[in-house]
C-alpha positions, 0 to 999 in steps of 0.5 A: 483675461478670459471671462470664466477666469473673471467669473470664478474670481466673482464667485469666490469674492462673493462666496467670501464675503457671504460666509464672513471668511476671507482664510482658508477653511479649517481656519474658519472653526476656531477663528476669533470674532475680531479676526480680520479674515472675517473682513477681509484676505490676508493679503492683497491681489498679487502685483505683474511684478511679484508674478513675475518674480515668481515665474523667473524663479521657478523657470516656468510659467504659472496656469492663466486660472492661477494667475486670475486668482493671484491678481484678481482675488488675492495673494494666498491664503483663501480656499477650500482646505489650508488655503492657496499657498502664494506667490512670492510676496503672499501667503507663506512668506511670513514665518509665523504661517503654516504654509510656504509660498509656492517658489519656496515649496517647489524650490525645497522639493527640488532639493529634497524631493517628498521628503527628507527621510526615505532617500535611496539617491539624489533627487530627480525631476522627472516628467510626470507624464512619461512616468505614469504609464510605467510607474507603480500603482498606488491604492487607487487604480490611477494613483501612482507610487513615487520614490521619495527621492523623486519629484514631477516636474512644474508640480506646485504644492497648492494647499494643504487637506490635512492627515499629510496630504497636499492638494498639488497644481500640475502646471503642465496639464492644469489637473490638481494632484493629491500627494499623500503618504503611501504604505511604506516609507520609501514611497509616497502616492500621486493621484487625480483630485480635479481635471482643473483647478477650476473644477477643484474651486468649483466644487468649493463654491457648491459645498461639495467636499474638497477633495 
């Protein structure tokens, strides 16, 4: 493993335990006394297995840094915002969790693209960065507007920021995505949040806004 991968992990574990809050952040404001994230992560380091598993299912493979934090912090559920969504097997599998896991977010985004209201056809993947240079500007100079029926390809939704926006992981460029509602109902924005999701932790270990 790459030794900054090792390092970040360090900092997040340790990070953790020194604000006594293993969840996701909003969590921490209306958590119990005895609530166990105070001790601990909700799930344990993933397994090769699961990681795998969870490559196969989705076709391709997860960042190196996604892994790390899979494998050597824990299986979801910590983070700057609603939490790190997991792979199969962690945060998002139980039904009683506000979040899906990774292969079911992108695997039901595949199948309904944004959302399931706004359609004007089937739903196609599409290659985020062949789109870019011609798609519609949102209301940021670099943020891109994307029929609903429309999803990138290898975009895996990473947790969720609240007012209906989700920070998302580009698999083929490493850069966190914000995905949000634009200002009509047949569209849906995509902007830049981080370079890296090693850039989007980082500013969570230096109590910097995230995103």
């Amino acid at each position: 493993m790459d030794p900054a991968f090792t390092e970040l992990c360090h900092r997040i574990r340790e990070k953790c335990r020194r604000d006594g809050w293993y969840g996701g952040t909003p969590d921490l404001r209306h958590a119990r006394p005895d609530h166990p994230q105070r001790h601990g992560f909700a799930y344990p380091p993933a397994s090769e297995e699961q990681l795998r598993a969870t490559e196969t299912t989705l076709g391709f493979q997860l960042p190196p840094v996604l892994r790390a934090l899979y494998t050597e912090v824990a299986n979801g559920g910590f983070g700057p915002s609603g939490g790190i969504q997991g792979a199969l097997g962690g945060y998002g599998s139980r039904s009683d969790e506000p979040a899906r896991t990774i292969v079911d977010d992108y695997h039901w985004h595949c199948q309904v693209g944004y959302t399931e209201v706004g359609h004007y056809g089937p739903v196609r993947l599409v290659d985020l960065s062949n789109v870019a240079g011609q798609g519609k500007r949102g209301s940021g100079k670099e943020d891109l507007l994307l029929p609903h029926e429309v999803w990138p390809q290898g975009l895996l939704s990473l947790e969720d920021l609240g007012c209906c926006m989700k920070a998302c992981l580009d698999c083929k460029t490493g850069g966190v995505l914000c995905v949000a509602p634009s200002g009509n109902d047949a569209e849906y924005e995509i902007g830049p949040i981080a370079s890296s999701l090693e850039e989007y932790l980082e500013r969570w270990l230096r109590e910097e806004v995230v995103p």
